[in-house]
DRENDO-1510 file (C-alpha; in Angstrom, 1 decimal, always signed):
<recs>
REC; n; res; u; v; w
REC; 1; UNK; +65.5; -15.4; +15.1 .
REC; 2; UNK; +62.6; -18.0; +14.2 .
REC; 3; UNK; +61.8; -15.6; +11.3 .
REC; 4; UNK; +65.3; -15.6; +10.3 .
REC; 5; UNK; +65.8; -19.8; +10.7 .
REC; 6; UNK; +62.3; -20.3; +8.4 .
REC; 7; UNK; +63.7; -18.0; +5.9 .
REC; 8; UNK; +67.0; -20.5; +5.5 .
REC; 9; UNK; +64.4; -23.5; +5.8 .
REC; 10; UNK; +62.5; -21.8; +2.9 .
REC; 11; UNK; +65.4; -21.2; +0.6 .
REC; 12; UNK; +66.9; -24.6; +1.2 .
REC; 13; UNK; +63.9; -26.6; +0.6 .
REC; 14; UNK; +63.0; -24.5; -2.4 .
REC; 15; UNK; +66.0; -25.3; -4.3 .
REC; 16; UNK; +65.4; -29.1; -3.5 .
REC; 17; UNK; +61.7; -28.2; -5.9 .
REC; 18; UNK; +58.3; -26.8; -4.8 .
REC; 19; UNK; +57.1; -30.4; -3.6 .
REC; 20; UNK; +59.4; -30.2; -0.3 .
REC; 21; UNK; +57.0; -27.7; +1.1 .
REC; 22; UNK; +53.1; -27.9; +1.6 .
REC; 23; UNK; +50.7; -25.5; +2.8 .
REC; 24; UNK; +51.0; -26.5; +6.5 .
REC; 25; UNK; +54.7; -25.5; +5.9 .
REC; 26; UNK; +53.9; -22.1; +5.3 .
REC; 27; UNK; +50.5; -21.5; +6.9 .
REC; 28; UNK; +50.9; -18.2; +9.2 .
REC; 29; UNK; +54.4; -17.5; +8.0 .
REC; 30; UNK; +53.5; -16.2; +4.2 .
REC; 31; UNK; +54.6; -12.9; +2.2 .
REC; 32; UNK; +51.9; -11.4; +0.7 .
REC; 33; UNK; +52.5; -10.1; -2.2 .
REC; 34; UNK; +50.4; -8.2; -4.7 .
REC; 35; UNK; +51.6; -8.0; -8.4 .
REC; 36; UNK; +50.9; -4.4; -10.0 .
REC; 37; UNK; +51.3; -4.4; -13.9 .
REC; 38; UNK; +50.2; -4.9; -17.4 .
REC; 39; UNK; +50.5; -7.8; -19.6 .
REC; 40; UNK; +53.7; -8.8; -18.9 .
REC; 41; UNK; +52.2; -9.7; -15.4 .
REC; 42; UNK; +48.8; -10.6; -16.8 .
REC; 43; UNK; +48.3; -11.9; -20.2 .
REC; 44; UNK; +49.6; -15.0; -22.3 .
REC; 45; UNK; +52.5; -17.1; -20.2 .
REC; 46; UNK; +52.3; -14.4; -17.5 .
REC; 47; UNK; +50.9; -16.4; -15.0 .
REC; 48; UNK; +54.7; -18.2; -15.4 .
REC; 49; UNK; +55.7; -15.3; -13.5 .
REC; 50; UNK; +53.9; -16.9; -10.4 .
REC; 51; UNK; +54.4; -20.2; -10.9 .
REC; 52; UNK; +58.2; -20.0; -11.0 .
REC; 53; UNK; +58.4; -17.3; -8.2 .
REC; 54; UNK; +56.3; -19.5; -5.7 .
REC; 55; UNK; +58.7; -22.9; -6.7 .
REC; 56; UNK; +61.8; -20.5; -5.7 .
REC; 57; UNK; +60.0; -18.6; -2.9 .
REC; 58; UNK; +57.4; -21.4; -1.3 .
REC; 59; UNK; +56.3; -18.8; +1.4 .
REC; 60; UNK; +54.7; -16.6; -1.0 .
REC; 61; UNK; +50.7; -15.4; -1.0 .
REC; 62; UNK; +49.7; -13.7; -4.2 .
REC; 63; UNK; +47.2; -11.5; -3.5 .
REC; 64; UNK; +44.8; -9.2; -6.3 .
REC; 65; UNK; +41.7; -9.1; -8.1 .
REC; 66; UNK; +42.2; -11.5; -11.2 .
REC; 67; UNK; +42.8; -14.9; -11.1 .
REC; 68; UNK; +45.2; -16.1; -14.0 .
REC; 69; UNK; +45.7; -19.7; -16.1 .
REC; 70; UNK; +47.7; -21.3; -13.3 .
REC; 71; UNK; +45.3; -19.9; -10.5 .
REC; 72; UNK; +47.5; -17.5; -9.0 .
REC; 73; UNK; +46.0; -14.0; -8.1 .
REC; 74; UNK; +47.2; -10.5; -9.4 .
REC; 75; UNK; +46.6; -6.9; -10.2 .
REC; 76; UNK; +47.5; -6.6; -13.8 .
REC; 77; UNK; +45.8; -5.2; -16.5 .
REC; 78; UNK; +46.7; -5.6; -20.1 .
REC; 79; UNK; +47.9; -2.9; -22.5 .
REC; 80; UNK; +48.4; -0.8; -18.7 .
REC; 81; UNK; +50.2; +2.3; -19.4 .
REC; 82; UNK; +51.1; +4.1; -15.8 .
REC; 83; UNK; +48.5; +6.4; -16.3 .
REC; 84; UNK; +45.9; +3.5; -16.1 .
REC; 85; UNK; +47.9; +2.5; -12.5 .
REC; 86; UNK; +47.5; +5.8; -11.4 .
REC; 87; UNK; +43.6; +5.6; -12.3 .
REC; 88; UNK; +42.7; +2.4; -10.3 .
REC; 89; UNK; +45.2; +2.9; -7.2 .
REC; 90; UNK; +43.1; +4.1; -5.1 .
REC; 91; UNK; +39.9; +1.6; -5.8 .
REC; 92; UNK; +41.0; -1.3; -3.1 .
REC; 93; UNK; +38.7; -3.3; -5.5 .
REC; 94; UNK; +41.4; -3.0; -8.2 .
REC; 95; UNK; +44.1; -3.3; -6.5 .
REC; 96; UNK; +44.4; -5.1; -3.3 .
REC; 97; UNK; +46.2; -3.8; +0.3 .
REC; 98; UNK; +49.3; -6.1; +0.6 .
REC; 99; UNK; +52.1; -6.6; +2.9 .
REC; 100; UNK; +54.1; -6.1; -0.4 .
REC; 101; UNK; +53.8; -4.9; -4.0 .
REC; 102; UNK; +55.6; -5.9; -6.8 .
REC; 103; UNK; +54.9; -3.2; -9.7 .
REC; 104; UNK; +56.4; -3.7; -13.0 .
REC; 105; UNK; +55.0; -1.2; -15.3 .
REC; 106; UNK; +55.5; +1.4; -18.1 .
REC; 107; UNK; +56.6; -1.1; -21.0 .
REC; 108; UNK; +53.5; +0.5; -22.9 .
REC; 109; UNK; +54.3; +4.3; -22.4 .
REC; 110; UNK; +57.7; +3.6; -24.1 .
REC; 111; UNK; +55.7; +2.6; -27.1 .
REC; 112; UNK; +54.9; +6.2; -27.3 .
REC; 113; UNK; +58.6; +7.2; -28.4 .
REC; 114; UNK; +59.4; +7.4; -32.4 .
REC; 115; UNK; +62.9; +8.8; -32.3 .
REC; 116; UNK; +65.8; +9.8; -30.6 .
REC; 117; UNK; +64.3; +13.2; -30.0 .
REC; 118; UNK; +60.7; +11.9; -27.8 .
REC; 119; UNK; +63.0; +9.0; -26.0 .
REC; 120; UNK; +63.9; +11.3; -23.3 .
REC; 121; UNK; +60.5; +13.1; -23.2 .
REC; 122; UNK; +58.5; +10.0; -22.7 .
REC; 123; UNK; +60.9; +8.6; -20.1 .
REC; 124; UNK; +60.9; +11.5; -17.4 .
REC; 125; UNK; +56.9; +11.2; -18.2 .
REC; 126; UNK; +56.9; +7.5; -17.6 .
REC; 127; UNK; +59.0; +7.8; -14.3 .
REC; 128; UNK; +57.2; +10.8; -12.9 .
REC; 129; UNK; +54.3; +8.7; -12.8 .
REC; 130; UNK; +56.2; +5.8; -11.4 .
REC; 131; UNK; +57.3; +7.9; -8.9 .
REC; 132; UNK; +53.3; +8.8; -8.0 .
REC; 133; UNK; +52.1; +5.3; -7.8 .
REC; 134; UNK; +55.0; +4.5; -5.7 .
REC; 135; UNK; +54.0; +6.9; -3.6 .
REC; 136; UNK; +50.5; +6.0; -3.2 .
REC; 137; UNK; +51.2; +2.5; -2.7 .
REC; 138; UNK; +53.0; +3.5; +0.1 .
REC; 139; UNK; +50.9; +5.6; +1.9 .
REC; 140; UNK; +48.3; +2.6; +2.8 .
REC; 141; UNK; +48.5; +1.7; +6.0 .
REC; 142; UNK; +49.6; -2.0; +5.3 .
REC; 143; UNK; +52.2; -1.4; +2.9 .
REC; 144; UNK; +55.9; -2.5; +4.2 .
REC; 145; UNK; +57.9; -2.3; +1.2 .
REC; 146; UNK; +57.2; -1.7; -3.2 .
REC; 147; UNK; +59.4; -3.7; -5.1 .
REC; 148; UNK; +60.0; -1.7; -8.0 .
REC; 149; UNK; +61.3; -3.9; -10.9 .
REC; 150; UNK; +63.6; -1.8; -14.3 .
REC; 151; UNK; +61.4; -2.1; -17.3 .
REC; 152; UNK; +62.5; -5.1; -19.1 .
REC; 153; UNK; +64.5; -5.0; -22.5 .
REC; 154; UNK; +62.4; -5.1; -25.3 .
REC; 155; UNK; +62.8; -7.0; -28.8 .
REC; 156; UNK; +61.2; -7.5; -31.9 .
REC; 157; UNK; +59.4; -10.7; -33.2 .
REC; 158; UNK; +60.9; -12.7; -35.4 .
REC; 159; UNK; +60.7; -12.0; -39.3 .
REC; 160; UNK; +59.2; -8.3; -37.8 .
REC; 161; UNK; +59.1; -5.5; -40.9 .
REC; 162; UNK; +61.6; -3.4; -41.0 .
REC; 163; UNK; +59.4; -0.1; -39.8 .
REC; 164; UNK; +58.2; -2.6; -36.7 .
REC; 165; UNK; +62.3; -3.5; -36.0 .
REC; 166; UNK; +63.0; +0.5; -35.7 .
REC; 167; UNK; +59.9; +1.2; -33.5 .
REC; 168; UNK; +60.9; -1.2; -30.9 .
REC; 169; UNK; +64.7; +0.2; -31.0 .
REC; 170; UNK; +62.7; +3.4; -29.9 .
REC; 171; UNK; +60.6; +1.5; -27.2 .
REC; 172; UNK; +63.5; -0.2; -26.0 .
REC; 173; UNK; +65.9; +3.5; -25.8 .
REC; 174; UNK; +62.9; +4.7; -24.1 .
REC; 175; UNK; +62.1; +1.9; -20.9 .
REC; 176; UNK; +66.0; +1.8; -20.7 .
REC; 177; UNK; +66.2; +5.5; -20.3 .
REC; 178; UNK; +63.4; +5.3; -17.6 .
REC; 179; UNK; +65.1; +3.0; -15.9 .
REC; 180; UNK; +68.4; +5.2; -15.6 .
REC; 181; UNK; +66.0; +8.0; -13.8 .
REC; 182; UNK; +64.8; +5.9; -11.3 .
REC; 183; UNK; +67.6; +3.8; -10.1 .
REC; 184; UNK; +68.7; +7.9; -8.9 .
REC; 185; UNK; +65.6; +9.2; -7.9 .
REC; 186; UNK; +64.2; +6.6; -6.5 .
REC; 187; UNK; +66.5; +5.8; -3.4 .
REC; 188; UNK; +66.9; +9.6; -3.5 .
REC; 189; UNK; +62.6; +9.9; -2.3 .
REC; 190; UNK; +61.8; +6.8; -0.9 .
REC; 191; UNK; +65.0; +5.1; +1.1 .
REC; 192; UNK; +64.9; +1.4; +2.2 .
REC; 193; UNK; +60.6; +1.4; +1.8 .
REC; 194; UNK; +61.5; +0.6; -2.0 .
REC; 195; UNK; +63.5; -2.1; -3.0 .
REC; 196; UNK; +64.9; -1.7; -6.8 .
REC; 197; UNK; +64.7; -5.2; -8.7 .
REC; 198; UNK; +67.1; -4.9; -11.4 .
REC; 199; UNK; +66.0; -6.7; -14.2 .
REC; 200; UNK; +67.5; -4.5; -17.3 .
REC; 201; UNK; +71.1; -5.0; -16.6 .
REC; 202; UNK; +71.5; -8.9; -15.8 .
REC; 203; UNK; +69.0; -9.7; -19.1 .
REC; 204; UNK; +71.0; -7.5; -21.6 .
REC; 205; UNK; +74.1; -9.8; -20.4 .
REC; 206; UNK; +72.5; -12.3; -21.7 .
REC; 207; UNK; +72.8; -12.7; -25.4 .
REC; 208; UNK; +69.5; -15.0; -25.6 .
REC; 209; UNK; +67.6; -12.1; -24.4 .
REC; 210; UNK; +66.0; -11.4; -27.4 .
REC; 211; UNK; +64.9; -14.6; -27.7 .
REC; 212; UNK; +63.2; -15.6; -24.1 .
REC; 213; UNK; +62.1; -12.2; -23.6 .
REC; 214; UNK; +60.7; -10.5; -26.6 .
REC; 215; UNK; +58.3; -7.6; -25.3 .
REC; 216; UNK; +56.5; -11.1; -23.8 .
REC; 217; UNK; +59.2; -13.2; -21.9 .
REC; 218; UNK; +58.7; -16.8; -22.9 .
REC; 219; UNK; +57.9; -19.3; -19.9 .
REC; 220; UNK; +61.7; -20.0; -19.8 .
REC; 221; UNK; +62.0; -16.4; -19.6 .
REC; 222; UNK; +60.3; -15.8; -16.4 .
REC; 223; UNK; +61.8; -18.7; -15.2 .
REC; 224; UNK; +65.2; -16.4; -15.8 .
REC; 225; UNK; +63.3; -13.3; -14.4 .
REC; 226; UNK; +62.4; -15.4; -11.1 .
REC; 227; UNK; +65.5; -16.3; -10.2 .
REC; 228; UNK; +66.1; -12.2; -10.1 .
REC; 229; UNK; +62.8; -11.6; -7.9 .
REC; 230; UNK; +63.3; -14.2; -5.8 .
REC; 231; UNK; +66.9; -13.1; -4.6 .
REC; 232; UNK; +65.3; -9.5; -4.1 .
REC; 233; UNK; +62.3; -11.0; -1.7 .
REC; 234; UNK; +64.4; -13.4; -0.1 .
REC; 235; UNK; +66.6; -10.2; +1.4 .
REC; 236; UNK; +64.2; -7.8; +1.4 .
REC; 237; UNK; +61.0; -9.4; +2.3 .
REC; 238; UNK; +60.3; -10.6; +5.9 .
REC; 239; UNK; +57.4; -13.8; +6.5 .
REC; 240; UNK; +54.8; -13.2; +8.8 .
REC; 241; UNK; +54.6; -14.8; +12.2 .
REC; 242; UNK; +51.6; -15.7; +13.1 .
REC; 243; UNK; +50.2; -18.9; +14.3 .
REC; 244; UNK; +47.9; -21.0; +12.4 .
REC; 245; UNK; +46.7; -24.4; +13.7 .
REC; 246; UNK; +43.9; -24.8; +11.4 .
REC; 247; UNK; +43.6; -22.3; +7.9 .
REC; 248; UNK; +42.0; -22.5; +4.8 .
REC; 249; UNK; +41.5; -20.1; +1.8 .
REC; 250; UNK; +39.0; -17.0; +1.6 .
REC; 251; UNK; +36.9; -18.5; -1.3 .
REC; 252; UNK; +34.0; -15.8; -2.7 .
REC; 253; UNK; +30.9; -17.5; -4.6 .
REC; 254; UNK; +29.7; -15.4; -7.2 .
REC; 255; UNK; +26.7; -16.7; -8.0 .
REC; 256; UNK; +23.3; -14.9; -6.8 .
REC; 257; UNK; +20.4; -17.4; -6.2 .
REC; 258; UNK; +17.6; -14.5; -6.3 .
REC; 259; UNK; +19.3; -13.1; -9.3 .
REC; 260; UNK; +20.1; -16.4; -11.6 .
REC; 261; UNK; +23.3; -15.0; -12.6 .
REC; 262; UNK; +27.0; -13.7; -11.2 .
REC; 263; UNK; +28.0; -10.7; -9.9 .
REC; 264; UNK; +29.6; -8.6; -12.7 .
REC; 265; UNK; +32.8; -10.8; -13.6 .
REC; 266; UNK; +36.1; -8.8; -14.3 .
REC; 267; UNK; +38.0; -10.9; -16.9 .
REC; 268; UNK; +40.0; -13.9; -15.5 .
REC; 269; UNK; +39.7; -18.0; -14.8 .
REC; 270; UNK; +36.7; -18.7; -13.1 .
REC; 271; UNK; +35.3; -22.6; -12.0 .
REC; 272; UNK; +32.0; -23.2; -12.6 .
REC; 273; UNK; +30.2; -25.8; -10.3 .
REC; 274; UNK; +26.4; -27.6; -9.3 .
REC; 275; UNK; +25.1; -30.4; -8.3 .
REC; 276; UNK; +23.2; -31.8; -10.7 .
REC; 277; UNK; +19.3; -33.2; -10.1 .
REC; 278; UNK; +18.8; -36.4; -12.6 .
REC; 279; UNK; +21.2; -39.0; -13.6 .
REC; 280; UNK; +23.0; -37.7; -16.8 .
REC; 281; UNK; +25.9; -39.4; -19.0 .
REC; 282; UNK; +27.1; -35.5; -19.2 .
REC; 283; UNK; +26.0; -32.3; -18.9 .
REC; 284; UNK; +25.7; -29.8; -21.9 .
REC; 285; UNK; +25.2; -25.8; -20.6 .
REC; 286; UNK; +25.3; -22.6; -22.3 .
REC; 287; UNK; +27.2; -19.5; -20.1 .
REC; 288; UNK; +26.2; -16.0; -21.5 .
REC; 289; UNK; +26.5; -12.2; -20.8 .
REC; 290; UNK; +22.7; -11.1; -19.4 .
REC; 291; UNK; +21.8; -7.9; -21.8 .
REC; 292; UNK; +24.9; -8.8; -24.5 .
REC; 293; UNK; +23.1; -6.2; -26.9 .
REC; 294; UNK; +24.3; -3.6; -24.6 .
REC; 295; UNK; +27.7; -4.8; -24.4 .
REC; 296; UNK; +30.5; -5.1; -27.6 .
REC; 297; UNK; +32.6; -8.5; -26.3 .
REC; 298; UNK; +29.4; -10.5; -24.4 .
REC; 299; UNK; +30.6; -13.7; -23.2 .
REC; 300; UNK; +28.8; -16.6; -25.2 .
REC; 301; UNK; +30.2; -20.4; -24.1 .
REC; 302; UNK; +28.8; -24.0; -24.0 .
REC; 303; UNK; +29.9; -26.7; -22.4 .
REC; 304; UNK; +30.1; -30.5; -22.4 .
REC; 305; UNK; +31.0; -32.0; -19.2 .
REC; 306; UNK; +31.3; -35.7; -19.5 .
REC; 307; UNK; +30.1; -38.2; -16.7 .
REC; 308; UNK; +28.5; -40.3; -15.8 .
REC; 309; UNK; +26.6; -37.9; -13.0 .
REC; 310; UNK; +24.0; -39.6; -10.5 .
REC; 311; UNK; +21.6; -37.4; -9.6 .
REC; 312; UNK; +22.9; -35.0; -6.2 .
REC; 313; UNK; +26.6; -35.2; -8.0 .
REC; 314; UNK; +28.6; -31.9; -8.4 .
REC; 315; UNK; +29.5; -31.2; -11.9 .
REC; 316; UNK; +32.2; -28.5; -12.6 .
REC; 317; UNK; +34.2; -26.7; -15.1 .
REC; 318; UNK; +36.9; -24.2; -15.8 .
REC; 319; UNK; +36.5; -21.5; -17.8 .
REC; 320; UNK; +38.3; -18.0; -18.9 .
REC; 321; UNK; +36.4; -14.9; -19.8 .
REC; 322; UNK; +38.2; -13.4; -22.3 .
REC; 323; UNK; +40.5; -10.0; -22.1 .
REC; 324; UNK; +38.7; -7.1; -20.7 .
REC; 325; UNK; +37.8; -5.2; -23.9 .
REC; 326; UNK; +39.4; -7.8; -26.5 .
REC; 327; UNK; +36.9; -10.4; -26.1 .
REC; 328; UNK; +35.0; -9.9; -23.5 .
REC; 329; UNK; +33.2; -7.0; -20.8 .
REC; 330; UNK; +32.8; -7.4; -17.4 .
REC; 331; UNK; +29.1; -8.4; -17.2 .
REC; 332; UNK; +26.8; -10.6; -15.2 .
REC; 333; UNK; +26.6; -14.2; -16.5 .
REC; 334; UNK; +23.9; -16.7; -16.3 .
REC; 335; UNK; +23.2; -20.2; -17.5 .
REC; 336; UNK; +21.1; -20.1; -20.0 .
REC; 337; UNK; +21.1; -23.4; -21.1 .
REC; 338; UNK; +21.7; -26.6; -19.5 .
REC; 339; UNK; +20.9; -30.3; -20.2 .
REC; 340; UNK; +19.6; -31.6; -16.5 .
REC; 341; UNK; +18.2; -29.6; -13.5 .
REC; 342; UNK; +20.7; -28.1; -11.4 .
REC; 343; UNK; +21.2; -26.7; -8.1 .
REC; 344; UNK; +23.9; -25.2; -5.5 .
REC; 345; UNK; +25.7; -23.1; -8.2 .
REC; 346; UNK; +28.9; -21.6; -7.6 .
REC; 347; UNK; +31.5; -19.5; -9.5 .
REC; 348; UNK; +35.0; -19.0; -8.2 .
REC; 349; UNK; +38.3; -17.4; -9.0 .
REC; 350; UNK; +40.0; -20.7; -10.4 .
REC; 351; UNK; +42.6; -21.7; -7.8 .
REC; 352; UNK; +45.8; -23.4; -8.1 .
REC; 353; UNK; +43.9; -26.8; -8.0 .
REC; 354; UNK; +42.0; -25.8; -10.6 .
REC; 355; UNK; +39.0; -27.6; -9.0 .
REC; 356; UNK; +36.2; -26.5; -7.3 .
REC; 357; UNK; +36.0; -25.7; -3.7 .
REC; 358; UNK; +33.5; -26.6; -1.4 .
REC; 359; UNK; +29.9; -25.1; -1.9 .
REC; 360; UNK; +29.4; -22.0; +0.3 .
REC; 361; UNK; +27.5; -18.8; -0.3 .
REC; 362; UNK; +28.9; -15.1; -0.6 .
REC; 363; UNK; +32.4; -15.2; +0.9 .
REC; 364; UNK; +33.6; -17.8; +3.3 .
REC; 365; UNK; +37.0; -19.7; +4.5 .
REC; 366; UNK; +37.2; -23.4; +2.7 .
REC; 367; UNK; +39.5; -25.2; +5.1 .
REC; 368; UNK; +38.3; -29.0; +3.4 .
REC; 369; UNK; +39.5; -28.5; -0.6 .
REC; 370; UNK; +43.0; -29.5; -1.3 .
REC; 371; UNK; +45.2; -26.0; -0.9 .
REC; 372; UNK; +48.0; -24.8; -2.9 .
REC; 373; UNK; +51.7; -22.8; -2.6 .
REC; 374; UNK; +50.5; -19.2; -3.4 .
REC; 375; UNK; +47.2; -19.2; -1.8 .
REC; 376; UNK; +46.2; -16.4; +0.7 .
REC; 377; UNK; +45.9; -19.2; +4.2 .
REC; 378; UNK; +44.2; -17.4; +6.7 .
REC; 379; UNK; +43.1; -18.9; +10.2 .
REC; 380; UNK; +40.5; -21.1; +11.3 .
REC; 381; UNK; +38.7; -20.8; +14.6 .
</recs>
């Protein structure tokens, strides 16, 4: 019953906007919830997706592997086909164990269809493989539910050429069709442990659809996709119950003091920050790739930090990598420039502050930074 009464206090505040809740609302009685997809849960405005789902569902911990422009944390990949789900589901590394799942997937295996003829092919294709990561989603041990969300309609840019207009009819037949074979097949295999988020039907009602949602939604159009996935978790999705007097974030520092340099950095919003040793108006530093000649998208950045900085002050500043093979590789980094001595360097996954946390080696629990809606809280002892 206390589960039950927070989850009305939770819906009630949210409609009254995302400031009527703080952390210490929500500490111990989160959903975590991992996002599976490709760039429609990674790339451009899709950290959107996040930010509007946590304003209508405060209670929310995103949980996964890359941190996006908002700070939020998720498990997509651009250009994802299924087949590239299927490779990295078993890699915890990859993709996170969570309470819950949210996978949204196989946009980019419609793109294979060119006619009427290979729509039907490439959909039972694209939902037998649906089907399979399903399935191995649910077989971890922490898995409650998947939330499996209908491949969104698709539509063509504006002033798109005529060959590009017909190609996306095809995509479009082909994630539709998809969609028709697994609002059967999947109650049919998988019961109440999969919850189907039906976004397809209430977007095509819509006659803006092709305008807020594209192949891309635009920020308004997750906004309109939230208010779908928020319904669904609200029902579906039960908060945890456990007690937290004190909590704070799990915060990973990715800099190596022996080494000079990161860990190897998957793509994503990092914050660089030091304390710097002489008193500087700002700080100039160069981030690079160690070995780029091995490596065909090194990362290659410098930095102006302004000031004033007294010496022992912590300088920071946010960065992004760069897409994972667009225009950048997962590679160590190191500073290999900067205008004033420096010490105590960390990297982090960007947070929703989008400031630094507190300085800490390897992985440790910052209870003193400010903390966000969205953020994994975990105990304090």
């Amino acid at each position: 019953m206390k589960i039950a009464r927070f989850a009305l206090m939770i819906m009630a505040v949210a409609s009254m906007g995302l400031m009527a809740v703080e952390p210490k609302d929500v500490a111990g009685k989160q959903i975590e919830l991992c996002m599976i997809g490709d760039s429609i849960t990674w790339a451009q405005e899709g950290d959107y997706f996040r930010k509007h789902l946590v304003a209508k569902v405060p209670n929310l911990a995103f949980v996964g592997v890359h941190t996006a422009k908002f700070g939020y944390s998720h498990a997509g990949e651009g250009g994802n086909r299924t087949g590239n789900v299927l490779a990295r589901l078993n890699d915890v590394n990859n993709i996170p164990d969570s309470r819950y799942y949210h996978l949204l997937i196989g946009i980019n295996d419609s793109n294979s269809a060119k006619d009427d003829n290979t729509v039907p092919i490439i959909a039972r294709g694209t939902a037998d493989r649906i089907l399979q990561i399903i399935e191995g989603l649910l077989a971890r041990k922490c898995t409650e539910k998947v939330f499996w969300g209908t491949i969104l309609p698709a539509a063509s840019v504006k002033n798109a050429k005529p060959e590009a207009v017909e190609h996306m009819k095809y995509r479009d037949k082909a994630g539709s069709a998809t969609n028709v074979i697994l609002r059967k097949e999947i109650p049919e295999r998988f019961g109440d442990k999969v919850v189907i988020i039906e976004y397809e039907k209430p977007l095509r009602q819509r006659p803006d659809w092709p305008e807020i949602i594209v192949l891309h939604p635009t920020p308004y159009g997750y906004d309109v996709v939230t208010d779908i996935t928020a319904e669904y978790i609200r029902k579906f999705a039960t908060p945890a119950n456990t007690p937290m007097e004190k909590f704070g974030v799990e915060v990973t520092n990715l800099w190596n003091d022996e080494e000079k340099c990161t860990s190897p950095l998957i793509a994503g919003w990092y914050v660089l920050s030091f304390v710097v040793q002489a008193d500087a108006p700002e700080v100039k530093l160069t981030l690079k790739s160690r070995n780029p000649e091995k490596l065909k998208a090194p990362l290659n950045m410098t930095f102006t930090i302004k000031g004033p900085f007294k010496a022992g002050e912590r300088a920071e500043v946010m960065f992004m990598t760069g897409y994972e093979g667009y225009k950048y590789n997962k590679s160590n980094l190191e500073i290999a420039e900067c205008s004033v001595g420096f010490e105590k360097v960390m990297i982090e996954k960007m947070r929703p502050s989008m400031k630094a946390s507190i300085y800490g080696k390897g992985m440790f629990v910052d209870s003193s930074s400010p903390m966000a809606l969205g953020e994994r809280f975990v105990p304090v002892k």
